[in-house]
Structures are given as C-alpha cells and as structure tokens.
N, CA, C and O atoms as a Tripos MOL2 file, in Angstrom:
@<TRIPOS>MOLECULE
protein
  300   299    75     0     0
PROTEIN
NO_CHARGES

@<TRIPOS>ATOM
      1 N           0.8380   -1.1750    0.0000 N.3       1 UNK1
      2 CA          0.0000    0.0000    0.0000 C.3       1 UNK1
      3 C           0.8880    1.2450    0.0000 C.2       1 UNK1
      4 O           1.9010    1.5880    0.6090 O.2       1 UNK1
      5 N           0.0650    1.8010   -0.9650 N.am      2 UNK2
      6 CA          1.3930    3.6610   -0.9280 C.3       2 UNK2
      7 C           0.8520    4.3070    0.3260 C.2       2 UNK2
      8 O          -0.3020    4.5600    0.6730 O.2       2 UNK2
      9 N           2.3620    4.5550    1.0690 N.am      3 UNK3
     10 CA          2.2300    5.6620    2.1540 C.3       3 UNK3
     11 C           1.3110    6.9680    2.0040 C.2       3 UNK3
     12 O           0.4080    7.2840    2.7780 O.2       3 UNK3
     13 N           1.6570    7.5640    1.0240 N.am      4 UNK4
     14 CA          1.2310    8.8830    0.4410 C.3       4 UNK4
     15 C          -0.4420    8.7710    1.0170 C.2       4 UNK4
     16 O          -0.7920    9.8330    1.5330 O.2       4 UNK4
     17 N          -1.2070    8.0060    1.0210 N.am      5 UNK5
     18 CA         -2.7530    8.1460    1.6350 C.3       5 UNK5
     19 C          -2.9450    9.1670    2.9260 C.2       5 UNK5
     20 O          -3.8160   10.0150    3.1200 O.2       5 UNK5
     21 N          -1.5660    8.6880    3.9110 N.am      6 UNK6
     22 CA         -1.4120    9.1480    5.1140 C.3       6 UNK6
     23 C          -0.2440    9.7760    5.4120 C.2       6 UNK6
     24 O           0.5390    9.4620    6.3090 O.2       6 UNK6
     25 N          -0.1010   11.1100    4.2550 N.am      7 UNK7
     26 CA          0.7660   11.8230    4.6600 C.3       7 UNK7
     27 C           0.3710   13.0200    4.4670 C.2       7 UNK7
     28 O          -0.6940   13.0120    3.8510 O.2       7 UNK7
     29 N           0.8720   14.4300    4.7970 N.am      8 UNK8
     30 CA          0.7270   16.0030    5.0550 C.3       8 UNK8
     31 C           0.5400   16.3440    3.6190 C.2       8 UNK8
     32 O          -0.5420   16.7200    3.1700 O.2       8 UNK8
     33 N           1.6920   16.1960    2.8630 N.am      9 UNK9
     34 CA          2.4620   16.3480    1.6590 C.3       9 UNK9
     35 C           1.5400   16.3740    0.6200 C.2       9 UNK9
     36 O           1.6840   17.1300   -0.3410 O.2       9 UNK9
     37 N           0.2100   15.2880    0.7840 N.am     10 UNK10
     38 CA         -0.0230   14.3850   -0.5670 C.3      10 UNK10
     39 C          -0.3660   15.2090   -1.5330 C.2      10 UNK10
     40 O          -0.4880   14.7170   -2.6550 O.2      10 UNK10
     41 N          -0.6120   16.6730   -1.3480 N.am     11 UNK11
     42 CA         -1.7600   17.6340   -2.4230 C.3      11 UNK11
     43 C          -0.2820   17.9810   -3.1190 C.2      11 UNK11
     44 O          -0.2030   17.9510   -4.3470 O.2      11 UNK11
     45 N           0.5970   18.2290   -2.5110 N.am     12 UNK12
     46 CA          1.7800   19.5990   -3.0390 C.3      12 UNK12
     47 C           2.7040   18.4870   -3.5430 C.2      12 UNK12
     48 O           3.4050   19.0000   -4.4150 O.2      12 UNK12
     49 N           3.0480   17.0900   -3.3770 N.am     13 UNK13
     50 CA          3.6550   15.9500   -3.3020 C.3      13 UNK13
     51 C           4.1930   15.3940   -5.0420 C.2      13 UNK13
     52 O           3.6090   14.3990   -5.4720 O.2      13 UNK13
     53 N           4.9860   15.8800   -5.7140 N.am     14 UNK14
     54 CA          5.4830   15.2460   -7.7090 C.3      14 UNK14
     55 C           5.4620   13.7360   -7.2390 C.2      14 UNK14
     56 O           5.0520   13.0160   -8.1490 O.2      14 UNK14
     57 N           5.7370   13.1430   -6.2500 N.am     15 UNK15
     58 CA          6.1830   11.5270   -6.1830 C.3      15 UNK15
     59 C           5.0790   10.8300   -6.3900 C.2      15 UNK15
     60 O           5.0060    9.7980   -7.0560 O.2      15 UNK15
     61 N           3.8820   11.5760   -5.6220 N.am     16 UNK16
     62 CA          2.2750   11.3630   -5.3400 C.3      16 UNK16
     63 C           1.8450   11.4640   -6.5460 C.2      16 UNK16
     64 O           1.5110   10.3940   -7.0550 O.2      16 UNK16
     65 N           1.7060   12.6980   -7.3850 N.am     17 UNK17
     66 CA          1.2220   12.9200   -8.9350 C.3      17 UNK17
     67 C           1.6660   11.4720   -9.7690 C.2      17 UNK17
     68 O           0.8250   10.7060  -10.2380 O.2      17 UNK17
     69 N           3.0890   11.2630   -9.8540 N.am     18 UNK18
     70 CA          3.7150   10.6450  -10.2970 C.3      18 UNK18
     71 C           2.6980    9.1280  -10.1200 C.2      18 UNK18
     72 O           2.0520    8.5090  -10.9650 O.2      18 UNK18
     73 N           2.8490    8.9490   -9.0200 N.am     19 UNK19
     74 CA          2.0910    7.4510   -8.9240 C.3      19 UNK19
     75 C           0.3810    7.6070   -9.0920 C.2      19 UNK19
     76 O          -0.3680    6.6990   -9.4510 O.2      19 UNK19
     77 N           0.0880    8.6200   -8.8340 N.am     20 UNK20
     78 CA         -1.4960    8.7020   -9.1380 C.3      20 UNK20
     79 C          -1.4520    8.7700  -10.8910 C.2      20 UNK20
     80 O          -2.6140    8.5790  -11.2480 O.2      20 UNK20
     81 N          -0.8410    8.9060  -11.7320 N.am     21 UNK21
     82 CA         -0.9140    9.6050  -13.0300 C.3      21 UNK21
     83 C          -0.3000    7.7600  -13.4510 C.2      21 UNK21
     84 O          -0.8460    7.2890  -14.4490 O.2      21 UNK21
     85 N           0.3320    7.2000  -13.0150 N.am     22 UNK22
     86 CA          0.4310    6.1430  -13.6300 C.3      22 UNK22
     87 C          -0.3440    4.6890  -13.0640 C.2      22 UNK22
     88 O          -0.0140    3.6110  -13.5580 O.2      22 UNK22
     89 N          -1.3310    4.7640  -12.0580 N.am     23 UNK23
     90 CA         -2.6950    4.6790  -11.7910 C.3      23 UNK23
     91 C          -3.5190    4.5060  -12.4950 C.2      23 UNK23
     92 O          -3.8930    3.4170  -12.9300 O.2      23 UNK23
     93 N          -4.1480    6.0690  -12.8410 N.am     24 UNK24
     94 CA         -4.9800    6.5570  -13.5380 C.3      24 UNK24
     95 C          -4.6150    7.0510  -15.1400 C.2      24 UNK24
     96 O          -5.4010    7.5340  -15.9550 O.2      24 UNK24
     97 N          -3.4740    6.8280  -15.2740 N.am     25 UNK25
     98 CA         -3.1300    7.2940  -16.9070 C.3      25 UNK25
     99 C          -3.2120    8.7420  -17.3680 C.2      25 UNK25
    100 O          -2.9230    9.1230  -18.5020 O.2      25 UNK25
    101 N          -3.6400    9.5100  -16.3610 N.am     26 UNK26
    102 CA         -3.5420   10.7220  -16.4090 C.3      26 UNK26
    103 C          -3.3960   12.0900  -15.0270 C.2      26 UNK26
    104 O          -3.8490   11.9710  -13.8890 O.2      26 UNK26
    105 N          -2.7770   13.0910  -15.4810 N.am     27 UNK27
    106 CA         -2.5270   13.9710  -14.1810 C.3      27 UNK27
    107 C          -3.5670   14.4810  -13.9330 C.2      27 UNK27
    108 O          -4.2910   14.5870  -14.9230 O.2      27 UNK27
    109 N          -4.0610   14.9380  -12.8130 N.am     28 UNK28
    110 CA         -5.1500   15.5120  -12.4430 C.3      28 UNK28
    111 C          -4.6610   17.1030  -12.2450 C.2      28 UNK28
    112 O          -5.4340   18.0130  -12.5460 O.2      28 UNK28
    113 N          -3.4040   17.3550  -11.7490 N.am     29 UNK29
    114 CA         -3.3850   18.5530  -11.3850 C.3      29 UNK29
    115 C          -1.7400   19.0090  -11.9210 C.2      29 UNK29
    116 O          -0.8700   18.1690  -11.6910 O.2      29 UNK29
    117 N          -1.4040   20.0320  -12.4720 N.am     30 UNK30
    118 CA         -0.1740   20.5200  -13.2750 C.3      30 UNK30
    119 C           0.6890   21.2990  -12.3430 C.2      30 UNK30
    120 O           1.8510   21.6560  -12.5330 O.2      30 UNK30
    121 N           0.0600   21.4690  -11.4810 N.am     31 UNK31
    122 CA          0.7280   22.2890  -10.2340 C.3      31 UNK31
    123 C           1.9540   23.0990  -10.3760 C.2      31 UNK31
    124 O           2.3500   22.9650   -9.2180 O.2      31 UNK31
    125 N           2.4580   23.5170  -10.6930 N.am     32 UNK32
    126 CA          4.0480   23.9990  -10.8630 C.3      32 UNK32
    127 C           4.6540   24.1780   -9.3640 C.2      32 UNK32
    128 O           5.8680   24.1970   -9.1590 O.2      32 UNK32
    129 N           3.7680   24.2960   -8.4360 N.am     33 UNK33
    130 CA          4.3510   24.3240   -7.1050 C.3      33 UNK33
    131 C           4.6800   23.0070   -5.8990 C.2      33 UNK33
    132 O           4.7570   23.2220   -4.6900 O.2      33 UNK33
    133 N           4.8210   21.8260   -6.4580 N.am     34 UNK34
    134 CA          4.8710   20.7890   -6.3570 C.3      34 UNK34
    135 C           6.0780   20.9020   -5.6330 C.2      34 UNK34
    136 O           6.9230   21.7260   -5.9840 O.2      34 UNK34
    137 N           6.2930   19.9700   -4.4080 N.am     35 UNK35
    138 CA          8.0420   19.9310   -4.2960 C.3      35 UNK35
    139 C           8.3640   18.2310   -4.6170 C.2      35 UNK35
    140 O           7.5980   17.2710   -4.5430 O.2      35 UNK35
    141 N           9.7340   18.2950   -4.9770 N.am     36 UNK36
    142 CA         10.6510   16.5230   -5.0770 C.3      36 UNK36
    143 C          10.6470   15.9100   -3.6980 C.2      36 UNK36
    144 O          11.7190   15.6100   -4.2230 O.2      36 UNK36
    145 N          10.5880   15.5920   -2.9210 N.am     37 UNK37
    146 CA         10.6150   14.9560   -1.7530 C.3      37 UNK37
    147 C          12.0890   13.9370   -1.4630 C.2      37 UNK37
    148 O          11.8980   12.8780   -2.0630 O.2      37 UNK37
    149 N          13.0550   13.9240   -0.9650 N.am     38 UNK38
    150 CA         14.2140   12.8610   -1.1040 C.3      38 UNK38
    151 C          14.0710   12.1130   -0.4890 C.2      38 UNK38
    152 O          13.4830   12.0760    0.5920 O.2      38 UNK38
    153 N          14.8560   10.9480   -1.3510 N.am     39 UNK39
    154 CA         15.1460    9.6160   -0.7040 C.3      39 UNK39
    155 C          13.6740    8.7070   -0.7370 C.2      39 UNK39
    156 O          13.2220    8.0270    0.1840 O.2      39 UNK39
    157 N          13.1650    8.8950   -1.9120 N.am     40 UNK40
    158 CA         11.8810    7.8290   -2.2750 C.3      40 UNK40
    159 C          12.2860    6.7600   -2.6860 C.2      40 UNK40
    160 O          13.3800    6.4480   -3.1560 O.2      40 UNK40
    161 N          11.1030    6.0110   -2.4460 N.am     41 UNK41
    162 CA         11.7160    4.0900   -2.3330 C.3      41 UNK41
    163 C          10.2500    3.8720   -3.1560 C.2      41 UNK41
    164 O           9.1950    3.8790   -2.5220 O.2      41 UNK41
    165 N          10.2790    3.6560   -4.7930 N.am     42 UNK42
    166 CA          8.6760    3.1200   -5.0800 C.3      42 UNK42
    167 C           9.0960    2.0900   -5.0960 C.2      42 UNK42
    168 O          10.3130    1.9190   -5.0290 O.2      42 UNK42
    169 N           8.1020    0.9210   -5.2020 N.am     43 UNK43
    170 CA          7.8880   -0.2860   -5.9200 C.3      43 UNK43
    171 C           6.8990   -0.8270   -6.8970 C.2      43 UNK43
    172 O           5.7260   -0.4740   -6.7790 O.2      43 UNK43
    173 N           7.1750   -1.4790   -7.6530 N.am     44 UNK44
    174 CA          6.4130   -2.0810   -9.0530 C.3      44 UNK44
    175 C           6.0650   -3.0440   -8.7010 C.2      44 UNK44
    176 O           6.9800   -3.8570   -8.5690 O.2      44 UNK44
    177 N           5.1400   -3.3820   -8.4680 N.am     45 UNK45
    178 CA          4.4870   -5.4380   -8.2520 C.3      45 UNK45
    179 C           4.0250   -5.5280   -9.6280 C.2      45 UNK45
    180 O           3.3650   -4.5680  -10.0260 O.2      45 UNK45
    181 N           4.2370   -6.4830  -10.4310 N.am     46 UNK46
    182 CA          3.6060   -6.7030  -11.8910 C.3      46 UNK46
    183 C           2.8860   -7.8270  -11.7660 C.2      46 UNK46
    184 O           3.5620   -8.8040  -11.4430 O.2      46 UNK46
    185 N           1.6570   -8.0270  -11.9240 N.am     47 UNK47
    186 CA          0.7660   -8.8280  -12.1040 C.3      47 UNK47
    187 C           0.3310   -9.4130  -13.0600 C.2      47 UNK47
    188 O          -0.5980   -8.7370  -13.5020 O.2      47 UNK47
    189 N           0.5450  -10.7410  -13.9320 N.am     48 UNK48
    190 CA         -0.1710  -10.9770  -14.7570 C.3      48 UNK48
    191 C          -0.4940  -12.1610  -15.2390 C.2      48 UNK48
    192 O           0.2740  -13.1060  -15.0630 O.2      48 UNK48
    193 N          -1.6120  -12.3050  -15.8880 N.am     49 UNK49
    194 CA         -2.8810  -13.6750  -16.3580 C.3      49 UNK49
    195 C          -2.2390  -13.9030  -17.6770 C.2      49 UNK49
    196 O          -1.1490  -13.5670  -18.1400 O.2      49 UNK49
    197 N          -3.5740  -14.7940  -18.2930 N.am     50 UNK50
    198 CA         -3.2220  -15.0560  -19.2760 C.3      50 UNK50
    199 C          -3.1550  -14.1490  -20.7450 C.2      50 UNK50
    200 O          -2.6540  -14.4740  -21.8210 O.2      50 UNK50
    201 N          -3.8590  -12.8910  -20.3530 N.am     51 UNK51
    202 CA         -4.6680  -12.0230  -21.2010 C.3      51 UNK51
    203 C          -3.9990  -10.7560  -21.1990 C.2      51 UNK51
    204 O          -3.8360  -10.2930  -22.3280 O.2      51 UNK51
    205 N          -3.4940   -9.9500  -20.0910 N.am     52 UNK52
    206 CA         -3.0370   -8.8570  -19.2590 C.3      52 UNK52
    207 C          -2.1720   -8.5150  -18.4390 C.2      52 UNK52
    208 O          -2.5780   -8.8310  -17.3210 O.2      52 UNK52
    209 N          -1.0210   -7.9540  -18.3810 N.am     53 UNK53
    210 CA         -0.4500   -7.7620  -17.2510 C.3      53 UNK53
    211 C          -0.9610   -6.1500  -16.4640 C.2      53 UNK53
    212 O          -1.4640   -5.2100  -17.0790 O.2      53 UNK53
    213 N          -0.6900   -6.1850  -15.1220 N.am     54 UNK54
    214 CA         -0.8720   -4.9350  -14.3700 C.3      54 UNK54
    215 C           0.0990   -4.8690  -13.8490 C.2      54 UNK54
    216 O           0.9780   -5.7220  -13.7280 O.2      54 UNK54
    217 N           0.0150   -3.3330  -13.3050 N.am     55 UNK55
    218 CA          1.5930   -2.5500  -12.5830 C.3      55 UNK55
    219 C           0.8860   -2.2660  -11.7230 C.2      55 UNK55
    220 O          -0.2170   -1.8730  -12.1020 O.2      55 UNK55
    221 N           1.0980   -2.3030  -10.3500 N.am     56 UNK56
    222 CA          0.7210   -1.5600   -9.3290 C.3      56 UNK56
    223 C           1.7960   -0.8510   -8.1910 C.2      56 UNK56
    224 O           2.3110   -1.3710   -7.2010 O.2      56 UNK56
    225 N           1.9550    0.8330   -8.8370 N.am     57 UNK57
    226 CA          2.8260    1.3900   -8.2340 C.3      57 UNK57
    227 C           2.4930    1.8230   -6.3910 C.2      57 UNK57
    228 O           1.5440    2.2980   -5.7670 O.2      57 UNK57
    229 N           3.5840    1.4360   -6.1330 N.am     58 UNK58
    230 CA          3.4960    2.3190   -4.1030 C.3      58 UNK58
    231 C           4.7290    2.6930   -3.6670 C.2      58 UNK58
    232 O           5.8070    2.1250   -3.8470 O.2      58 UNK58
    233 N           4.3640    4.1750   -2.7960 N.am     59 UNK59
    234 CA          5.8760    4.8470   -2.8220 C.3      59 UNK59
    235 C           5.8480    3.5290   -1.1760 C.2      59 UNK59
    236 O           4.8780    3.1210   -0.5370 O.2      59 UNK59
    237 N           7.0870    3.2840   -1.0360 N.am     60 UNK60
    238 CA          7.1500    2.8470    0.5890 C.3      60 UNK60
    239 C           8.1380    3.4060    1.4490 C.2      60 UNK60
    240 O           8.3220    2.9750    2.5880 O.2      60 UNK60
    241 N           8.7530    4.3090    0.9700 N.am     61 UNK61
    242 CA         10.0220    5.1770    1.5970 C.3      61 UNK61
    243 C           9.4310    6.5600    1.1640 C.2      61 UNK61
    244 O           8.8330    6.7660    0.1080 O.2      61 UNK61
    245 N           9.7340    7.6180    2.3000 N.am     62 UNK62
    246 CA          9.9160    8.5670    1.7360 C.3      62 UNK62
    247 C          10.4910    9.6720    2.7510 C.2      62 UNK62
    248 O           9.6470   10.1100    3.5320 O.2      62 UNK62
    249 N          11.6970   10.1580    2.8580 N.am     63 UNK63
    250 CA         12.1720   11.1560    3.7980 C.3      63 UNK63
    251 C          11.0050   12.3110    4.2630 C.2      63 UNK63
    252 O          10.7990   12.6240    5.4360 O.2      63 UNK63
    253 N          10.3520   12.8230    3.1900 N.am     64 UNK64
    254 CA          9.5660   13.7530    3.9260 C.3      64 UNK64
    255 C           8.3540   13.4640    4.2810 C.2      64 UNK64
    256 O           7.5720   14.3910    4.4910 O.2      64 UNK64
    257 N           7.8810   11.9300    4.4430 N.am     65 UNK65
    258 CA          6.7250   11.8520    4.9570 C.3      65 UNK65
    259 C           6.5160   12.3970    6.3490 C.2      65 UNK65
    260 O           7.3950   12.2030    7.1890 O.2      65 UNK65
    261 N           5.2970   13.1380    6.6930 N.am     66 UNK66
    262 CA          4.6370   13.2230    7.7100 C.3      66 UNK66
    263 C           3.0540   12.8570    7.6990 C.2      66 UNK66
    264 O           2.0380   13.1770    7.0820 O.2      66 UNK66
    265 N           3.4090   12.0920    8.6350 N.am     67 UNK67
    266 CA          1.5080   11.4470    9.3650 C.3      67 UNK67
    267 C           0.8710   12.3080    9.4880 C.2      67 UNK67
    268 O           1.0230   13.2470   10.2690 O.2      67 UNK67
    269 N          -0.1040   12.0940    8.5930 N.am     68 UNK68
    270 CA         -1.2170   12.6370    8.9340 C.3      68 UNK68
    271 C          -2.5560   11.8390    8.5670 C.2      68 UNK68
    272 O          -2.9040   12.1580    7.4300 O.2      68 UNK68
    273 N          -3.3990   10.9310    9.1340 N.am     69 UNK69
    274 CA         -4.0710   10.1570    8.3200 C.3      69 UNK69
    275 C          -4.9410   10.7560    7.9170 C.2      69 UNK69
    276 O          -5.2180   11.9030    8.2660 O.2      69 UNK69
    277 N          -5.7060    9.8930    6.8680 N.am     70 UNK70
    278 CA         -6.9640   10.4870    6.3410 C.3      70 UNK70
    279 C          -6.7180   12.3680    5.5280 C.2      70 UNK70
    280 O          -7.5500   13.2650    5.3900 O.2      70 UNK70
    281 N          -5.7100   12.3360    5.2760 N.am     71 UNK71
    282 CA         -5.4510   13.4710    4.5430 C.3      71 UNK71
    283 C          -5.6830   13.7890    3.2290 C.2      71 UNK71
    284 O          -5.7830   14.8930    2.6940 O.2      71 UNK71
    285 N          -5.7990   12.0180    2.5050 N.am     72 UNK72
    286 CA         -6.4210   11.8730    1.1870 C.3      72 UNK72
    287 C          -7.4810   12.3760    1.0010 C.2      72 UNK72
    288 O          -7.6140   13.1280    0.0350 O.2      72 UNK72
    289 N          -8.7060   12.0770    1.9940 N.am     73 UNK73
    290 CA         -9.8430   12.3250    2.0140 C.3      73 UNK73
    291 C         -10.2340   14.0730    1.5130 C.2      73 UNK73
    292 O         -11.1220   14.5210    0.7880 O.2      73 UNK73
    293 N          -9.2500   14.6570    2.1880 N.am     74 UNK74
    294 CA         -9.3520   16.1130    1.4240 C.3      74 UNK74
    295 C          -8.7860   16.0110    0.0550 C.2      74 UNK74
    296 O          -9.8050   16.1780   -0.6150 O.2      74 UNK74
    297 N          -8.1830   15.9080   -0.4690 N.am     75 UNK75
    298 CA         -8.0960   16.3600   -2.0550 C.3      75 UNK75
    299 C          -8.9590   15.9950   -2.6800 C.2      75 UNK75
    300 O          -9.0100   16.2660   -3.8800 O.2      75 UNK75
@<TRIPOS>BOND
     1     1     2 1
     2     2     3 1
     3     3     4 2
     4     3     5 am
     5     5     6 1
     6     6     7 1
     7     7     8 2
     8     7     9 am
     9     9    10 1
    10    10    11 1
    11    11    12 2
    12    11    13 am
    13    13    14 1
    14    14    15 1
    15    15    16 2
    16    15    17 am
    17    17    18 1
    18    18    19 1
    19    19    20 2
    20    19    21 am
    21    21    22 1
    22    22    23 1
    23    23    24 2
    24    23    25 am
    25    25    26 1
    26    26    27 1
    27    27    28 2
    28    27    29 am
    29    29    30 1
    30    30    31 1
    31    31    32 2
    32    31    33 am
    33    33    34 1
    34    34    35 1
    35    35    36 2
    36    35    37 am
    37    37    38 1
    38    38    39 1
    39    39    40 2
    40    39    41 am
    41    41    42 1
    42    42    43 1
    43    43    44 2
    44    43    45 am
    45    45    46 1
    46    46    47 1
    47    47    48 2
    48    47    49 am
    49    49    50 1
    50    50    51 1
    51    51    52 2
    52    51    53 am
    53    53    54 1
    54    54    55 1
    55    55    56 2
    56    55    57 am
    57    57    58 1
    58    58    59 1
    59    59    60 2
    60    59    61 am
    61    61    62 1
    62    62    63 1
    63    63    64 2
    64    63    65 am
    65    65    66 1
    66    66    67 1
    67    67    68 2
    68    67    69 am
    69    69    70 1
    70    70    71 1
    71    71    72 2
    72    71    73 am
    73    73    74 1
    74    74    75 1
    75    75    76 2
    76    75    77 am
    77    77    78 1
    78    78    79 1
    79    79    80 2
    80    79    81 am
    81    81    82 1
    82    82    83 1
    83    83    84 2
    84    83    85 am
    85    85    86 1
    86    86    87 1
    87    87    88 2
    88    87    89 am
    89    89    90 1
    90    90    91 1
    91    91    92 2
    92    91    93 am
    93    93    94 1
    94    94    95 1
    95    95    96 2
    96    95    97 am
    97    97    98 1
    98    98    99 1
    99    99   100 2
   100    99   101 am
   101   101   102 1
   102   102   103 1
   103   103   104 2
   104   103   105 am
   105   105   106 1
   106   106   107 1
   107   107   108 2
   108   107   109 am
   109   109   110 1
   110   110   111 1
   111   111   112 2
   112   111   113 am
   113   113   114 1
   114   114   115 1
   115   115   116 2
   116   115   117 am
   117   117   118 1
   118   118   119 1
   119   119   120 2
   120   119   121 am
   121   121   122 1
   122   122   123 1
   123   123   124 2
   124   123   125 am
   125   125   126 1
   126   126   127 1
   127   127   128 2
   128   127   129 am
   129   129   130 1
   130   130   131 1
   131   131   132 2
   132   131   133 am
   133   133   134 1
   134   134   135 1
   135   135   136 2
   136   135   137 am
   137   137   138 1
   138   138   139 1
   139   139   140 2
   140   139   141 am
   141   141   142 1
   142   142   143 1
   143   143   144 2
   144   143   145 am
   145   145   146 1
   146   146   147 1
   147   147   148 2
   148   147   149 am
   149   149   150 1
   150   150   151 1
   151   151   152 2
   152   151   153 am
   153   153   154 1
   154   154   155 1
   155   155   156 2
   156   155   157 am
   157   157   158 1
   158   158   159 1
   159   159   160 2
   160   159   161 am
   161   161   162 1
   162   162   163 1
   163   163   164 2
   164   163   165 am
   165   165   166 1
   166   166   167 1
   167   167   168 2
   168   167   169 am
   169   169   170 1
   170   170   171 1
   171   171   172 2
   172   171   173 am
   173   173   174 1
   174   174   175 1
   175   175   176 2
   176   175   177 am
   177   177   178 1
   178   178   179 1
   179   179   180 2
   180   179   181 am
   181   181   182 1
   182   182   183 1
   183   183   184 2
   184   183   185 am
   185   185   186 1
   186   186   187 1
   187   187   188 2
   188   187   189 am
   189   189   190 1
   190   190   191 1
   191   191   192 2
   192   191   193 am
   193   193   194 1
   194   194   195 1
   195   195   196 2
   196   195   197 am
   197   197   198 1
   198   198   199 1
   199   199   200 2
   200   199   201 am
   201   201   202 1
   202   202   203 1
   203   203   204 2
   204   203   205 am
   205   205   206 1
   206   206   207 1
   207   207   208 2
   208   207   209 am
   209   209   210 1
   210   210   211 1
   211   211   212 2
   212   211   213 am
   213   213   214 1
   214   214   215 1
   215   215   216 2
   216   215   217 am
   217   217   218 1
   218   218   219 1
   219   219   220 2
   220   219   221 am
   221   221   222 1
   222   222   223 1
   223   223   224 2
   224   223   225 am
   225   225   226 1
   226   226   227 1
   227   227   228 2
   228   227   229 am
   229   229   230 1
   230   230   231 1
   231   231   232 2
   232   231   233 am
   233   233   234 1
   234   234   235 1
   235   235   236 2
   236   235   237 am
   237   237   238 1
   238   238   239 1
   239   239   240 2
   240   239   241 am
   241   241   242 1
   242   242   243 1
   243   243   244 2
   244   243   245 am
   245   245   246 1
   246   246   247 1
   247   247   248 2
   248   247   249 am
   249   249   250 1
   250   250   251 1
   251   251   252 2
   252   251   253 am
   253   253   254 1
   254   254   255 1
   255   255   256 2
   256   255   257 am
   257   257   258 1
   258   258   259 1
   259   259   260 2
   260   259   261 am
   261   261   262 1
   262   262   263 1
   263   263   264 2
   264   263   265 am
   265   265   266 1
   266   266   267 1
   267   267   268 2
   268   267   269 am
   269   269   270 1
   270   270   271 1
   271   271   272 2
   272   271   273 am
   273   273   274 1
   274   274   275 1
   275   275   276 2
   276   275   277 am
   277   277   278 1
   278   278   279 1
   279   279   280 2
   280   279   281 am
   281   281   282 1
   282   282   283 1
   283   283   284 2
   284   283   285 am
   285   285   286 1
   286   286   287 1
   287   287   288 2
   288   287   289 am
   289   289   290 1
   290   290   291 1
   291   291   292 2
   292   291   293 am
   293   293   294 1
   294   294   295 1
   295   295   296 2
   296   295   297 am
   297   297   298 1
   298   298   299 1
   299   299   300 2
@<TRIPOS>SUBSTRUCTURE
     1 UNK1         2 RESIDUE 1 A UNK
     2 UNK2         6 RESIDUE 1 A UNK
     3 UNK3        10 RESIDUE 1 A UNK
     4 UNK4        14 RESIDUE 1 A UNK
     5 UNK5        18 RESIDUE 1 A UNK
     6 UNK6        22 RESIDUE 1 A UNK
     7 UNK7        26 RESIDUE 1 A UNK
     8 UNK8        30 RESIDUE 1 A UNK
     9 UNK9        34 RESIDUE 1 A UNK
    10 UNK10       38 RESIDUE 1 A UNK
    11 UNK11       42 RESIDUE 1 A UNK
    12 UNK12       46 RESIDUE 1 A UNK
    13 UNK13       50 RESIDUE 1 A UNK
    14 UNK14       54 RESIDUE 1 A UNK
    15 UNK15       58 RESIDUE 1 A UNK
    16 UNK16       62 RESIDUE 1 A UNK
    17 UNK17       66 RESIDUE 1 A UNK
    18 UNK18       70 RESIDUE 1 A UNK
    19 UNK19       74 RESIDUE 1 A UNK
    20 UNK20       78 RESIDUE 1 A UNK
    21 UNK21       82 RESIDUE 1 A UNK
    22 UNK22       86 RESIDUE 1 A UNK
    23 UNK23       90 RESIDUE 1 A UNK
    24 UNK24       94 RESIDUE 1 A UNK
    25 UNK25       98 RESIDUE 1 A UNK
    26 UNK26      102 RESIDUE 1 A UNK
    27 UNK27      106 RESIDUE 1 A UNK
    28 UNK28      110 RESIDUE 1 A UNK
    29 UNK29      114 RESIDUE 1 A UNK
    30 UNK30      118 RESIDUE 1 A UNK
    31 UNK31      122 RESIDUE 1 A UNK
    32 UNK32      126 RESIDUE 1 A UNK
    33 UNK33      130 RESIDUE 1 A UNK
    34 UNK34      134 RESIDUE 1 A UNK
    35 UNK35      138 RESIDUE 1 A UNK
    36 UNK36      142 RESIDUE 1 A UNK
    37 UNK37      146 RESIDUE 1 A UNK
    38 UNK38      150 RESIDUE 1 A UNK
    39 UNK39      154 RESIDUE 1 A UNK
    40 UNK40      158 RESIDUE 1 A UNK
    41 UNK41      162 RESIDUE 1 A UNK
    42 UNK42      166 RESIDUE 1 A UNK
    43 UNK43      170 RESIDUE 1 A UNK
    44 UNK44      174 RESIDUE 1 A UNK
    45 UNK45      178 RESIDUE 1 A UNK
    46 UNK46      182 RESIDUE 1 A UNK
    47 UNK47      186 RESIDUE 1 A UNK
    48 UNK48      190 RESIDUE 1 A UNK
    49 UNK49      194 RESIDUE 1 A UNK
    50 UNK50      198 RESIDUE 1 A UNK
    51 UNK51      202 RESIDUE 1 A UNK
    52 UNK52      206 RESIDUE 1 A UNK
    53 UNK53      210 RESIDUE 1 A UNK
    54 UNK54      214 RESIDUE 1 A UNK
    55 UNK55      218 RESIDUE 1 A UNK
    56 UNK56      222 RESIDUE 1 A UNK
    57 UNK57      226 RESIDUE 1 A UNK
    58 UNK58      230 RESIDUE 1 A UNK
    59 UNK59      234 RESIDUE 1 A UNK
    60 UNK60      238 RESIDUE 1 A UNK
    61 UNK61      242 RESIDUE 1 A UNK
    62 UNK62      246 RESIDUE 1 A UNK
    63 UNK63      250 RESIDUE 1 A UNK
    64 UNK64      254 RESIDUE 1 A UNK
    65 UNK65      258 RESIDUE 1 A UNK
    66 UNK66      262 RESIDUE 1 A UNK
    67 UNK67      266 RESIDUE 1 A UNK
    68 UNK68      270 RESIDUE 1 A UNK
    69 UNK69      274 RESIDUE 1 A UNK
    70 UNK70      278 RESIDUE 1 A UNK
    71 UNK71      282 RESIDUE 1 A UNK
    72 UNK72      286 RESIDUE 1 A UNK
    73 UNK73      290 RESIDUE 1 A UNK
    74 UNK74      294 RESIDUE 1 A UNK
    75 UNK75      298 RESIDUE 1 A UNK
C-alpha cells in the first residue's frame, strides 16, 4: 500500500502525482508548485494472467513523509 494516503504532503507531493498519473493514466493537477521529496523508495508489483499484465505502483520510503491520516480524504 502507498504511504502517500497518510501523509501532510499528498496535495503539493510530484512523487504522489507521479504514482497517481500512472494509476490513472492521467494527471489531475499541473501544479508547478509541487516539491521533489528525497530519498523515495517506489515499488512495481507486476501482475499478470493469461490475457493482461498490471503494474501496481506504491511509494514505501519517503524522507519527507509526515503522518497525517486520512489526509487523502481532502483532495
């Protein structure tokens, strides 16, 4: 599971865009005021049948996380 659900960051967050946009196949927001966050750790799990493969991206490191739960719920 990506951290980013339950962090401060997630609205202002490029790492967050980044994994929501390859999710969803597209950016929701262009922000130019975005910051890089250091020392991110994603991971790729690749999933696949006989028909399809899936990617399912999650950041699991990230130096500037701060807790905050339920912070998703606002954007």
């Amino acid at each position: 599971m990506c951290i980013c659900i339950n962090c401060k960051h997630i609205n202002k967050c490029s790492t967050y865009h980044f994994i929501k946009k390859q999710h969803d196949g597209f950016c929701f927001n262009k922000d130019s005021k975005l910051f890089n966050p250091p020392d991110t750790i994603i991971s790729v799990n690749i999933y696949k049948n006989q028909t399809s493969i899936f990617l399912d991206w999650d950041l699991r490191e990230c130096a500037s996380f701060v807790e905050e739960p339920g912070n998703w719920l606002n954007s």
